[in-house]
C-alpha positions in Angstrom: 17.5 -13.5 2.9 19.8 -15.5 5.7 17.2 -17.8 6.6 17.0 -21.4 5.0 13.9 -23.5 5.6 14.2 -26.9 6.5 11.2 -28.0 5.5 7.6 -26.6 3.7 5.7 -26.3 6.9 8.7 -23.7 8.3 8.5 -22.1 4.7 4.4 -21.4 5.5 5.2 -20.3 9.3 7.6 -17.8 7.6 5.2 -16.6 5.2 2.3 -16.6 7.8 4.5 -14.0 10.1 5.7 -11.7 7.2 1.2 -11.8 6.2 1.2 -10.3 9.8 3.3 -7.9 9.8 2.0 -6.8 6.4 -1.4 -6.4 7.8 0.1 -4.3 9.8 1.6 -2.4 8.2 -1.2 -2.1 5.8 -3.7 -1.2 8.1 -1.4 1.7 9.5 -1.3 2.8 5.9 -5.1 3.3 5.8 -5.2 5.6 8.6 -2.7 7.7 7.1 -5.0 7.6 3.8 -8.4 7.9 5.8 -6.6 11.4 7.3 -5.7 12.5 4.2 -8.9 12.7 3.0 -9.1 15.8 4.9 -6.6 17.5 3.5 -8.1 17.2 -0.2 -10.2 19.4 -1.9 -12.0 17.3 -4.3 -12.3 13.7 -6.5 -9.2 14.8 -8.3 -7.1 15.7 -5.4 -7.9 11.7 -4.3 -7.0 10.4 -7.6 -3.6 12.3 -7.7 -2.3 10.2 -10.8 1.2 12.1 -10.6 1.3 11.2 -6.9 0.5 7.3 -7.4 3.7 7.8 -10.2 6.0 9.4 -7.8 5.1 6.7 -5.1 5.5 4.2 -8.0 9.0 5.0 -8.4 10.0 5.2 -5.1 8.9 1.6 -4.3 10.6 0.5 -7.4 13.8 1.7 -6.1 13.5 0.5 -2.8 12.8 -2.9 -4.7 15.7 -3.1 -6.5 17.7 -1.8 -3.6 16.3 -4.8 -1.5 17.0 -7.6 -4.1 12.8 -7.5 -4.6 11.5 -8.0 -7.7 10.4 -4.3 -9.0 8.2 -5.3 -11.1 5.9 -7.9 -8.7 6.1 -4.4 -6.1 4.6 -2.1 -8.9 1.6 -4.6 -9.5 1.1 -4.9 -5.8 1.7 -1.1 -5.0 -1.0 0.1 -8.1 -3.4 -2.6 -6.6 -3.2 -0.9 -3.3 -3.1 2.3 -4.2 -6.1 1.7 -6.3 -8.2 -0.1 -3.2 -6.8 2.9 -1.0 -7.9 5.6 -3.4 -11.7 3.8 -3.6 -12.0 3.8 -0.1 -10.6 7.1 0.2 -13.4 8.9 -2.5 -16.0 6.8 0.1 -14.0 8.6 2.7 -14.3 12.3 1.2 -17.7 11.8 -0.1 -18.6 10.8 3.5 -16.9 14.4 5.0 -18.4 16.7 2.0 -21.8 15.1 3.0 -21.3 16.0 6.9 -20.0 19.8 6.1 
């Protein structure tokens, strides 16, 4: 990180623009998941435990590549992955009840 606050308020501002773009980036993430629903057969194929630990991994990497705390990016990852995989079961349950 090159950028030294002067001040709190600029600290905030920062932290206000990165929220943005994580909302973002977030919301483009729940398309993907809403479309993937599609593609799954069942409750299980939603869960995919050994999917949420290969995505686990991966963001752990990039964490420590990135001089980010892995471990803060695992807790916020499995609490995502978990609020994506509940609105994705609402998601599948909604499709099996339209076929």
């Amino acid at each position: 990180m090159d950028v030294q606050c002067k001040s709190l308020e600029e600290v905030r501002e920062r932290i206000d623009q990165i929220d943005r773009a994580m909302v973002d980036l977030i919301a483009q993430r729940g398309g993907f998941v809403a479309q993937a629903a599609r593609f799954k057969k069942d409750s299980a194929d939603v869960r995919a435990p050994a999917r949420v630990e290969q995505v686990i991994a991966k963001v752990r990497t990039l964490a420590d590549e990135r001089g980010a705390s892995a471990a803060v990016v695992e807790q916020v990852y499995r609490a995502m992955i978990a609020a994506f995989i509940e609105e994705e079961l609402r998601t599948h349950a909604a499709l099996d009840a339209d076929a």
